[in-house]
N, C-alpha and C positions, 0 to 999 in steps of 0.2 A: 504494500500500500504506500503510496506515495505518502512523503512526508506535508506539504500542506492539507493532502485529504485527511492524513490523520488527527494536524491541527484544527481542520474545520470541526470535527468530530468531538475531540476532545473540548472546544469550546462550545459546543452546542452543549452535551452531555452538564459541564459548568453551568450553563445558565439556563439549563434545564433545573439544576438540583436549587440552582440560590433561588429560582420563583417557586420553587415547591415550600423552600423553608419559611418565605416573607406571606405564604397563606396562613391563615389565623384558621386556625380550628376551632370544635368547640373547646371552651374555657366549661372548668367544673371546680368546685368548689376545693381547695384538699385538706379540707376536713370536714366533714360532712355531720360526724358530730355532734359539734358546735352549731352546725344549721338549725340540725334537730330542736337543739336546747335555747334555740332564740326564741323572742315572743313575737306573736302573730305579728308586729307594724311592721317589722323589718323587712324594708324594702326588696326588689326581688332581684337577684343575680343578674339579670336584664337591663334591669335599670338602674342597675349599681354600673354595670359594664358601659350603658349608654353616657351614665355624666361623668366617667373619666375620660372617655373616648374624647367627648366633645370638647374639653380642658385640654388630653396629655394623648395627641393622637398619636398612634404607635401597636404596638404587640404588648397585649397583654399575656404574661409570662405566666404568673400563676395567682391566684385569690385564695384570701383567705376570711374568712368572717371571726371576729374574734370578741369575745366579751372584755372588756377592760376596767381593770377597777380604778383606776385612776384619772383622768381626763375629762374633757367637756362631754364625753358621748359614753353611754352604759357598751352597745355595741358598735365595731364597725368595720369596714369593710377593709381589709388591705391585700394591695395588687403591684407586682412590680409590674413595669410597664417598659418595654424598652421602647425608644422612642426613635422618631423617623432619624434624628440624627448618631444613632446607635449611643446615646444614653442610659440607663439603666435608673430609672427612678418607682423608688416605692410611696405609693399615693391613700393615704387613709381618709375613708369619707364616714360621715357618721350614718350607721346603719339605718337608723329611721329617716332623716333627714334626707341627707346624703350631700349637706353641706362639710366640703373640705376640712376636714382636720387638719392634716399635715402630709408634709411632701417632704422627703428626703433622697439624698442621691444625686444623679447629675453625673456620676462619674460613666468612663466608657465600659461596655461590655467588656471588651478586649483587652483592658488594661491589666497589669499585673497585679494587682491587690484584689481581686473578686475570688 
């Protein structure tokens, strides 16, 4: 096989795999839990995913619902998020509400310290 037909190849097959990885799947809670043990107001997975999208557009990596005993909010929602400019920020909304708590993060995916 000639050598540029394999370069075609092999870049195809590349940016085959990086638009497979930039598809968002379903997102699921992982801890399920804690779902369990929330009370009825708490918002729904949907539309916890819909107001960080609209704030912190990007890949949402993984959710977690979490009771907390300390802060403005009893439960709430936290999701890292990596972000179109391959940022890595984790986003807390409060679970009934779903008014921002807190953001933390900023740094890159690919950096050395993660």
């Amino acid at each position: 096989m000639p050598h540029a037909v394999s370069r075609s190849i092999g870049r195809i097959v590349l940016a085959m795999l990086v638009a497979a990885s930039v598809v968002v799947g379903p997102v699921s809670l992982a801890d399920d839990d804690d779902h369990a043990k929330a009370p009825r107001n708490v918002a729904s997975l949907d539309d916890a995913l819909a107001a960080v999208q609209g704030t912190y557009p990007g890949r949402v990596l993984k959710v977690e619902l979490e009771r907390e005993d300390d802060g403005p909010a009893a439960w709430v929602y936290e999701m890292k998020v990596l972000t179109r400019a391959g940022h890595v920020l984790e986003v807390k909304l409060d679970a009934v509400s779903l008014k921002l708590v807190g953001v933390e993060g900023g740094r890159s995916r690919h950096s050395d310290d993660d």
